[in-house]
C-alpha positions as CSV (number, residue, x, y, z in Angstrom):
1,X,-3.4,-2.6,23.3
2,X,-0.3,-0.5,23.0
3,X,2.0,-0.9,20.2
4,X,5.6,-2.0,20.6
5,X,8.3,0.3,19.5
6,X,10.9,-2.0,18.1
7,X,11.9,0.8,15.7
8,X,13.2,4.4,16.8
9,X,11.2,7.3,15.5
10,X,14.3,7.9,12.8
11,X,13.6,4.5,11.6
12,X,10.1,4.7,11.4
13,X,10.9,8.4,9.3
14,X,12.9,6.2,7.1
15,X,9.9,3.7,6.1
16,X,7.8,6.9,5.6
17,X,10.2,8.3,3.3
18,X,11.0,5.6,1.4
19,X,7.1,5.1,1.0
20,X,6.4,8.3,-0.3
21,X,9.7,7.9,-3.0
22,X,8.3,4.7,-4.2
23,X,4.5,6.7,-4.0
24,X,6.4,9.8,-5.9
25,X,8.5,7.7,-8.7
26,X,6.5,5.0,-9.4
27,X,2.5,5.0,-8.7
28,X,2.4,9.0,-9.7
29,X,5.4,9.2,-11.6
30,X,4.6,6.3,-13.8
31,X,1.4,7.0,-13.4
32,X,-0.1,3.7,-12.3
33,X,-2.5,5.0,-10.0
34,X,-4.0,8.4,-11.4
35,X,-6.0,8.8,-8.7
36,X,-2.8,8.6,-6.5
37,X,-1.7,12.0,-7.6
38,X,-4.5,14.2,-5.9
39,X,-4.5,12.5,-3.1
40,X,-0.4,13.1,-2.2
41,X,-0.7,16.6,-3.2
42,X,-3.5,17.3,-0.8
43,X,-1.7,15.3,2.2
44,X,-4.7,13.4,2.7
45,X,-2.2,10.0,2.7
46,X,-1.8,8.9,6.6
47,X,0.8,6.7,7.1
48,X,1.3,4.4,9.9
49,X,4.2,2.0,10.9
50,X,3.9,-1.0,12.4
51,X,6.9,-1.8,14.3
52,X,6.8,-5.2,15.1
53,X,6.4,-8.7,13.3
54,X,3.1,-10.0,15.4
55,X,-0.4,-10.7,13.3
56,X,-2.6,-9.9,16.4
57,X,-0.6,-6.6,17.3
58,X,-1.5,-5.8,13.6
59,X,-4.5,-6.7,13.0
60,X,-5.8,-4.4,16.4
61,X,-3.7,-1.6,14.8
62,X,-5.6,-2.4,11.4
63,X,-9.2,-2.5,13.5
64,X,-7.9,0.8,14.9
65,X,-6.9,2.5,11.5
66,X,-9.7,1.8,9.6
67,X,-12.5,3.0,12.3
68,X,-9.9,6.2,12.4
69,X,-10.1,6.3,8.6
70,X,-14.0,5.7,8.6
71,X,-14.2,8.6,11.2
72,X,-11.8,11.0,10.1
73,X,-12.9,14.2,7.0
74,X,-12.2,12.7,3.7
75,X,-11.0,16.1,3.2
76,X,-8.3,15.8,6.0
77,X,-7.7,11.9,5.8
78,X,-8.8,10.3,2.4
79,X,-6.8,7.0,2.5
80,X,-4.5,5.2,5.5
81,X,-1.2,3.3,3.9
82,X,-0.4,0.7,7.1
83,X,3.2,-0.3,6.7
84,X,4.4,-3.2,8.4
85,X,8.7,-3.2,7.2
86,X,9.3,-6.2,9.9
87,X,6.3,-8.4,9.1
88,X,5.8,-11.3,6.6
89,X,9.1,-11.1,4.5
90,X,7.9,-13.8,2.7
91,X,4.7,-13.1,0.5
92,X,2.7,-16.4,0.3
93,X,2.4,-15.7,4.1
94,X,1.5,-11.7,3.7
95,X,-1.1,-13.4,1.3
96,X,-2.5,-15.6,4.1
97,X,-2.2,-12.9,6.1
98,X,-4.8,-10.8,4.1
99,X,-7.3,-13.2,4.5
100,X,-7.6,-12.2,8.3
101,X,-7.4,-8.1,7.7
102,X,-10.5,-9.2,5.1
103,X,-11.7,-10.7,8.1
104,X,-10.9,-7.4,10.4
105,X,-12.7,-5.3,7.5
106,X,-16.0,-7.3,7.9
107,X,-16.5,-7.7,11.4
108,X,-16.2,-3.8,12.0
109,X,-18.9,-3.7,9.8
110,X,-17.0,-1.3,7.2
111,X,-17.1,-3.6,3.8
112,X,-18.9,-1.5,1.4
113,X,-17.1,1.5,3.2
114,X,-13.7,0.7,3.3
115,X,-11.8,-1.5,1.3
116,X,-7.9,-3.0,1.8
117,X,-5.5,-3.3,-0.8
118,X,-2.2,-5.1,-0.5
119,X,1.8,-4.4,-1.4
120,X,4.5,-5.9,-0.9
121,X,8.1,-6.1,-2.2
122,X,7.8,-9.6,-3.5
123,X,4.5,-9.3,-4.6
124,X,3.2,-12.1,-7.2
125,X,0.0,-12.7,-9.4
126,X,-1.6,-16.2,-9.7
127,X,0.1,-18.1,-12.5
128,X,2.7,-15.2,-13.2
129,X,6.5,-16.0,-13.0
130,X,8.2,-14.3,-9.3
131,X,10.3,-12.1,-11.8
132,X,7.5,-11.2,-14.0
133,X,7.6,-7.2,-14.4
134,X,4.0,-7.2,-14.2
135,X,4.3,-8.0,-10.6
136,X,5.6,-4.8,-9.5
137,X,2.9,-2.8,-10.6
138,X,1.8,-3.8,-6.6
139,X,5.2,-4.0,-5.6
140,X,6.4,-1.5,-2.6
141,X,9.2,-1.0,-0.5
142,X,7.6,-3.0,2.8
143,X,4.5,-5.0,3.0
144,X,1.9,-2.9,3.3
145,X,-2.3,-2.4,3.2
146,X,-3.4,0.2,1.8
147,X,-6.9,1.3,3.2
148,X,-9.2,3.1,0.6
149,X,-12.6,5.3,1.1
150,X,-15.3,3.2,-1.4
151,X,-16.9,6.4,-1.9
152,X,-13.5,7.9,-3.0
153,X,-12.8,5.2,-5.7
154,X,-16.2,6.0,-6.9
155,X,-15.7,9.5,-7.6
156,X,-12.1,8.9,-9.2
157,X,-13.4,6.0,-11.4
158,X,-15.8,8.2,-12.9
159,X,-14.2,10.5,-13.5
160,X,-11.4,8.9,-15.2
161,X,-12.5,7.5,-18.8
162,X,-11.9,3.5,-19.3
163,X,-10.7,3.2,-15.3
164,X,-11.0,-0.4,-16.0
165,X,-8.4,-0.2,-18.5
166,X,-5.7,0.9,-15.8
167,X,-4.4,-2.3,-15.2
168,X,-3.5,-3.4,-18.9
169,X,-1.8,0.1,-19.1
170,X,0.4,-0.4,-16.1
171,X,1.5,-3.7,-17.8
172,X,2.6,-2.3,-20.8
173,X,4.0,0.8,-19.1
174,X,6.3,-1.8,-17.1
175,X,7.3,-3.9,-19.6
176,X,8.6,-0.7,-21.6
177,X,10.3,0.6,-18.8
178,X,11.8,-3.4,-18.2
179,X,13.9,-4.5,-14.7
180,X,16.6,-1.7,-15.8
181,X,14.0,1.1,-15.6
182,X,12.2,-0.3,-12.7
183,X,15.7,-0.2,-10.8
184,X,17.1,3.2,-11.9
185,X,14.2,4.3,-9.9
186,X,16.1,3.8,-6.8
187,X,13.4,2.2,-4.7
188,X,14.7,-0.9,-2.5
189,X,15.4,0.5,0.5
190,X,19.0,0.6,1.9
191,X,20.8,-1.9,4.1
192,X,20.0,0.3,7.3
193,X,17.0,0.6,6.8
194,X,14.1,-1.3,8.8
């Protein structure tokens, strides 16, 4: 199945960037991922845009990316970032939306392999208000699943001390740095942009 190209390759160049800002400012520089870090430095982050707003297109493009990942040298390609900056504006349906890439995951027989993590610009956690700063801790430019290597979490969780205590950290780390900080960063994309 091809792929439509509803964005030009400039656009698409845009996503990427403003990706790898929001990657740059605030999962390394805030440090909310410090397994993040190694990873960008290395160039082992493959990014992919999906260009149009249909959950089948998608999902094939997801079956395609993770076999690719699963495939692919750790050393060469560790993780996959699938962006999708035309798809499921509104989050409760990204979150639906999941449920079938899950789905994707299992039946290519690569749970316990790979695993999917989600972002998206309006990201919310159960019970948490939608302006809650603890929300952007998984809160990126475009909506966007982020493909990881088990193995590779693995190795980073062990060897960083207390991993589990990561997430608490990030919360506190946001609610110092407050809306103010989180929007000196400079990370919405622009009005041109896709």
């Amino acid at each position: 199945m091809s792929i439509p190209s509803e964005i030009s390759k400039p656009d698409i160049a845009r996503v990427i960037t403003a990706m790898q800002q929001w990657l740059e400012r605030a999962v390394i520089g805030l440090n909310l991922c410090p397994f993040a870090k190694a990873v960008h430095v290395k160039n082992q982050i493959h990014y992919v845009v999906y260009p149009g707003d249909d959950a089948k297109e998608c999902l094939a493009l997801l079956r395609r990316e993770l076999q690719e990942l699963a495939d692919a040298d750790p050393e060469v390609r560790d993780t996959t970032l699938l962006i999708a900056p035309h798809a499921w504006p509104d989050f409760l349906d990204f979150n639906d939306f999941l449920d079938q890439a899950d789905r994707v995951l299992r039946k290519a027989k690569l749970d316990g392999v790979l695993q999917i993590a989600s972002f998206h610009p309006h990201f919310q956690f159960a019970d948490s208000e939608p302006d809650a700063i603890g929300n952007y801790t998984n809160r990126a430019p475009f909506p966007t699943l982020h493909l990881l290597r088990e193995a590779s979490i693995d190795r980073a969780v062990q060897a960083f001390p207390n991993a589990e205590s990561i997430f608490e950290k990030n919360i506190e780390t946001l609610e110092r740095l407050g809306h103010a900080g989180w929007d000196a960063l400079g990370l919405t994309p622009s009005k041109e942009s896709p």
